[in-house]
C-alpha positions, 0 to 999 in steps of 0.5 A, a space after each residue: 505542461 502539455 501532454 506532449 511537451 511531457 512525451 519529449 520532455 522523458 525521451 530527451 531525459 533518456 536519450 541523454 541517459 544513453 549518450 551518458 552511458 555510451 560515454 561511461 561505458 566506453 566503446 560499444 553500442 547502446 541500445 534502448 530496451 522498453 519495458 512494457 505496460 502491465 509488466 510486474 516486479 517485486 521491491 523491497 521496502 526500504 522506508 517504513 509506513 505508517 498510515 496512522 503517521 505517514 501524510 499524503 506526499 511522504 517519499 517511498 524507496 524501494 530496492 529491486 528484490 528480483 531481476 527484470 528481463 525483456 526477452 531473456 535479456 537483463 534490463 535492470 539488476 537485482 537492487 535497483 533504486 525505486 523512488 517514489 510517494 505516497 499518492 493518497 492515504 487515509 487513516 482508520 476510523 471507527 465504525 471499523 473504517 479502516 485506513 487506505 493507502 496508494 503508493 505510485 513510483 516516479 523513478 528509477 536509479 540503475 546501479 550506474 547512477 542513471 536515473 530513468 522516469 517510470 509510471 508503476 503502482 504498488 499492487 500489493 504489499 506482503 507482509 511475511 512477519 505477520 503472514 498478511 497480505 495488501 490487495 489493491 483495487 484497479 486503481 492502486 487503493 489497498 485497504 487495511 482491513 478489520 481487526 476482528 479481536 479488537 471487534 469482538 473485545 469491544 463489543 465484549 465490553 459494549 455487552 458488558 456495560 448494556 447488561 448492567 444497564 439493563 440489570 439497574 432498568 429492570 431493578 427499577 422497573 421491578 420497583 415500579 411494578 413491571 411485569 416478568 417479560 418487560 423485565 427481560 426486554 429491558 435486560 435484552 435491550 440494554 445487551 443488544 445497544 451494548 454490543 451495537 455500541 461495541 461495533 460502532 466504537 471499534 476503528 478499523 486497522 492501520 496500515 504499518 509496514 516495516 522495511 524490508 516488506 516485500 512490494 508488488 509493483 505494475 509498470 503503467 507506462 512504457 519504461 525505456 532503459 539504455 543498454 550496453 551491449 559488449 563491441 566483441 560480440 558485435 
């Protein structure tokens, strides 16, 4: 499908969502408000994420946690549908590669049931449980992070194994007539690989976001929505 047989594609969508809602509604006029790009909001999660079980495609819903007004006017209520997918992800690995994950919303369904093609990004995710917050680059991509008790528990244990393994070397050495400083370079090696290995064995966070997750969302595109406005005020 062609960029343009796309444009007229979304605007016959909407504008036979005004004549619907004209129809509903009853007498009055209907007026198309657009929400412009670069306009922010924040949504409730309403699917819960996982980037250790999640996969690429999976569906997001979302509520609209607070209003949106278009030069002082109502646009689009409180609790408003958003619907939408998980555009990219990627699951944490060691070597403290932590996951990643891009969220971007395709819909949006008004508390009367029309539904209306957005293009939004999920620019961050708050997570007021845990006191933590999800940045996202400029193109939507938010990273999980490192777990830094989790790092310094790991190489703990990597130091642990490498001061034994270095204590058995210098034993040996001792018994093959190694001098006091070579016995303490054994030792001190042994610690040093342990705790690179600790380091090197520790993966990075996943990303786990529970319902009711607070969602930070960019409009990309313009976004129009059909209002109808009362005939006694005309």
């Amino acid at each position: 499908m062609t960029k343009a047989i796309y444009r007229w594609t979304v605007t016959f969508i909407v504008m036979s969502s005004v004549f619907c809602t004209a129809i509903v509604a009853g007498p009055g006029n209907v007026k198309v408000v657009t929400i412009k790009p670069e306009t922010t909001a924040r949504l409730t999660l309403q699917s819960p994420i996982n980037s250790k079980l999640s996969e690429t495609g999976d569906f997001v819903t979302a509520t609209l946690a607070e209003p949106i007004y278009v030069d002082d006017e109502l646009v689009i209520p409180r609790g408003a549908e958003f619907q939408g997918r998980i555009i990219a992800l990627s699951k944490a690995r060691r070597i403290q590669r932590s996951s990643s994950i891009s969220i971007a919303f395709e819909r949006l369904i008004t508390p009367s049931g029309i539904t209306v093609p957005i293009s939004a990004q999920v620019t961050a995710i708050d997570d007021w449980d845990h006191e933590e917050s999800l940045k996202g680059n400029n193109k939507g991509k938010m990273k999980g992070g490192h777990s830094g008790a989790r790092t310094i528990d790991n190489m703990s244990r990597g130091t642990s194994l490498g001061t034994s393994a270095g204590f058995i070397g210098a034993l040996l050495g001792g018994a093959a007539g190694g001098g006091g400083r070579q016995l303490l370079g054994i030792g001190g090696a042994g610690m040093a690989a342990g705790m690179i290995a600790g380091i090197l064995l520790t993966k990075g966070s996943e990303i786990r976001v529970n319902q009711g997750t607070i969602l930070r969302i960019r409009f990309l595109k313009p976004a129009a929505f059909p209002i109808q406005e009362d005939s006694a005020t005309n």
